[in-house]
N, C-alpha and C positions, 0 to 999 in steps of 0.2 A: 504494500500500500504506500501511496506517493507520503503521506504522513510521517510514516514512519521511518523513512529513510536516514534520515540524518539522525539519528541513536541519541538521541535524548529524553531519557524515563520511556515507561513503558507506553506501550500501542494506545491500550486503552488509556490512560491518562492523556496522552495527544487527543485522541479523538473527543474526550469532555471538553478540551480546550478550544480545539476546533468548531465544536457546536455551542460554545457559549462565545463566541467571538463571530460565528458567524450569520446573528440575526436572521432566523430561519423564517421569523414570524413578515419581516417585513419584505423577504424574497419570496413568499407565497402570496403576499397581497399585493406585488409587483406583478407577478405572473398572472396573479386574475386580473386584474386590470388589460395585462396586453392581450389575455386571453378573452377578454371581454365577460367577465363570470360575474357574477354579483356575491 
């Protein structure tokens, strides 16, 4: 996984980090919008 390449602390620990840095809520309201979804 592209994550976890560079070896620092474990897989999982990256991937908490990755989903609290990556504002999931506001890239699913982005995509209704282009996707026209209400």
């Amino acid at each position: 996984l592209p994550e976890s390449m560079h070896g620092a602390g474990s897989p999982q620990a990256q991937r908490i980090m990755i989903a609290r840095q990556s504002n999931l809520e506001m890239k699913k309201e982005l995509a209704k919008k282009i996707a026209r979804i209400k």
